[in-house]
C-alpha positions, 0 to 999 in steps of 0.5 A, a space after each residue: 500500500 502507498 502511504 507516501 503523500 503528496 504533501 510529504 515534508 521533511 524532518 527537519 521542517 517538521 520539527 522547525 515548526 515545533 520548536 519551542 512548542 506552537 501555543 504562546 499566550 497574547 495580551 488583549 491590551 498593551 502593559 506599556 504605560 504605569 497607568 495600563 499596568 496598574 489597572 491590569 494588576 495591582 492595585 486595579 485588579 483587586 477591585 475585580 476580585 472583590 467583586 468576583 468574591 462577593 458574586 462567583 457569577 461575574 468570574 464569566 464576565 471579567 475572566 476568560 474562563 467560561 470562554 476557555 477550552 481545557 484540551 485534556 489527555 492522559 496520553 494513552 490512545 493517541 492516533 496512530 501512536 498508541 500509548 506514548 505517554 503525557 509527556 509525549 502527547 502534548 505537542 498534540 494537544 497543543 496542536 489541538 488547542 491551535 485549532 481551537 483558536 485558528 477554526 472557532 476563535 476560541 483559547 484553550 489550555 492543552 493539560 496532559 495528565 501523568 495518570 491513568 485512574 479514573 478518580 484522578 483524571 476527574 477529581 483533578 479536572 473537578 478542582 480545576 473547573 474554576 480555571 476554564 469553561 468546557 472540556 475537550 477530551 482527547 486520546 484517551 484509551 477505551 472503554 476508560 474514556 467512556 467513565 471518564 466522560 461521563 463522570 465528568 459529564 455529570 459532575 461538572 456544570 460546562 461542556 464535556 466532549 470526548 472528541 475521538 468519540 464524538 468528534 469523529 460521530 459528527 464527521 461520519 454523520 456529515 459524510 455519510 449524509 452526502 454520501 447517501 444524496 449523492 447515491 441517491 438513498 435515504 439514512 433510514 434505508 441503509 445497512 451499516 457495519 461499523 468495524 471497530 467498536 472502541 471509542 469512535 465506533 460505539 459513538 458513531 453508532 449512537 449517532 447513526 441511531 439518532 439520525 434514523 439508521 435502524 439496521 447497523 451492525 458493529 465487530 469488535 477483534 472477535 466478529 460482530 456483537 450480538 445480544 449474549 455473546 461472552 465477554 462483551 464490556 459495559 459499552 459493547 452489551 449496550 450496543 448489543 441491546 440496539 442493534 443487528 436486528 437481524 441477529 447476525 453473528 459471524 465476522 466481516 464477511 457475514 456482516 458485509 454480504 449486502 450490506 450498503 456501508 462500510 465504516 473502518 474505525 478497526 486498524 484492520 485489512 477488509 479483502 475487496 472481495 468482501 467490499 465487493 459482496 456489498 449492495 450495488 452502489 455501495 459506500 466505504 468509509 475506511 478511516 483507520 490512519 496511517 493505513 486504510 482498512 482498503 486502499 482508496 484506490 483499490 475500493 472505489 472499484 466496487 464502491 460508488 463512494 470512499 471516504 478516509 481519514 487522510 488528506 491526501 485523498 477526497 473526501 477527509 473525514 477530519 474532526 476538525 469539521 467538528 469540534 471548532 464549532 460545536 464547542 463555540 456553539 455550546 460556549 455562545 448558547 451558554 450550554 451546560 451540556 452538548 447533548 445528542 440533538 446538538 451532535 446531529 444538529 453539527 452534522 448537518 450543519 457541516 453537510 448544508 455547507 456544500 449544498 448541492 455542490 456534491 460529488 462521489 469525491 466531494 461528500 464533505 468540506 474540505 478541513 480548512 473551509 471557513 464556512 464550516 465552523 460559524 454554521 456548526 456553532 449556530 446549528 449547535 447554539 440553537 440546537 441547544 435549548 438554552 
């Protein structure tokens, strides 16, 4: 398989471009006068905090914090990388938080974390909820990152979103959108198989559900997930409750014979054999990175429509169509959470962007289109309720 892309750079720019890190914060006034200093700091700041004192409510209007997106990982999943540790995850986050900043506007803080407990990740996030207004969490392992998102769904009162989850869900969704007008067929008709059911697999699914597909299938490494089957954990039993209606058991063969998409979040290999035992105009989402599941090349010779996670091919699933938007969106509606409808609500969205302008290799916008995340956060905000 060729993974060489076209947009190849060297080492030596690469990390040029990282020394000393790639975030630096920015004041909003100038410090250049005694004047400008004494009401940024002392004595003109106690004012502020005496105020934020005797009323915690002003702290969103006098500090950044309710606009402040904390980037949070423990490092242990990171895309292609695996389990590399905080230390090693940071250049990430901080790439993260600069898309935060260049796609919605807002500032964030990258936090890695030198723990993998649960109880730690939460408490500490818990006592620093002073300090920002919404959470982005990120490379965490599963199904660990399922509890963490949840605990902290629950105890904080601000946006929590587990973005290789649900950031991934809200692509899949914009894309399999323009992937069904584009082949002529509705979300409710379609047969799914989800390969992969970590993180990103089980909350595509769920969004999948929630837009009106009623006949998905997922696999995990032992064939698909069926009601009863052995050894399922917390998250793949519940899927098993809401999904393959037709109590399909098996592997991918099983699953994929007349299926109408496939969805690749497993790092495996899919055979075009089995890609070719699909309905007739079939679509293939393969978006395991570095390596699709199928070369893009070799599927678009049995599907009507491929998608990966690469840039250098059409039709980039990227989370950064998502999450710019959906946290300025939930930030702008003063949202204590981003519920499903909101998630939905970012996906469509993201699809009525291109309008008609749809194409086999054209299915989404493209990553850097700044169209994209003003639509996602006003879709968000009034999706919202608040």
């Amino acid at each position: 398989m060729n993974t060489t892309s076209p947009l190849a750079v060297s080492d030596e720019e690469i990390f040029a471009a990282h020394l000393g890190g790639k975030l630096s914060s920015a004041l909003k006034a100038p410090l250049d006068t005694e004047r400008a200093l004494s009401i940024a700091y002392t004595p003109g700041v106690a004012q502020v905090s005496r105020a934020i004192a005797a009323d915690h409510t002003l702290a969103s209007r006098y500090t950044w914090a309710n606009r402040l997106v904390a980037v949070v990982s423990d490092g242990s999943a990171v895309l292609g990388l695996g389990d590399i540790g905080a230390a090693a995850s940071l250049p990430v986050m901080e790439g993260k938080s600069a898309l935060f900043k260049a796609f919605a506007d807002l500032d964030s803080i990258p936090i890695v974390l030198d723990t993998k407990d649960p109880d730690e990740i939460v408490e500490t996030l818990v006592r620093l909820r002073p300090t920002f207004g919404a959470v982005n969490l990120e490379d965490i392992s599963a199904p660990r990152c399922f509890e963490i998102e949840r605990r902290l769904i629950e105890a904080l009162d601000c946006p929590v979103m587990h973005d290789d989850q649900h950031g991934t869900a809200i692509v899949v969704l914009a894309a399999l959108l323009g992937a069904a007008k584009v082949v002529d067929r509705e979300i409710p008709s379609l047969r799914v198989v989800v390969a992969g059911a970590g993180a990103a697999g089980v909350a595509c699914a769920k969004i999948l559900i929630a837009a009106g597909v009623s006949d998905i299938t997922l696999l995990d490494s032992q064939g698909i997930i069926y009601k009863g089957r052995d050894k399922l954990n917390a998250s793949k039993a519940e899927m098993a409750e809401v999904s393959n209606p037709r109590g399909l058991k098996g592997g991918l063969a099983e699953a994929l014979a007349g299926a109408d998409v496939f969805l690749g979040l497993s790092g495996g290999v899919v055979p075009a054999e089995l890609i070719d035992t699909m309905a007739p105009n079939s679509i293939v989402f393969a978006l395991s990175n570095p390596d699709p599941e199928i070369h893009p090349g070799e599927a678009r010779h049995h599907a009507a429509v491929v998608a990966t996670g690469r840039s250098d091919f059409p039709n980039q699933i990227n989370n950064v169509l998502a999450f710019p938007g959906v946290f300025r969106g939930a930030l702008d509606a003063g949202a204590r959470r981003i519920t499903e409808q909101m998630k939905v609500a970012a996906a469509h969205a993201i699809h009525g962007v291109l309008g008609d302008d749809l194409s086999p290799e054209k299915i989404v916008p493209s990553a850097l289109d700044t169209r994209v995340a003003p639509a996602v956060a006003q879709a968000v905000a009034a999706a919202s309720g608040v």
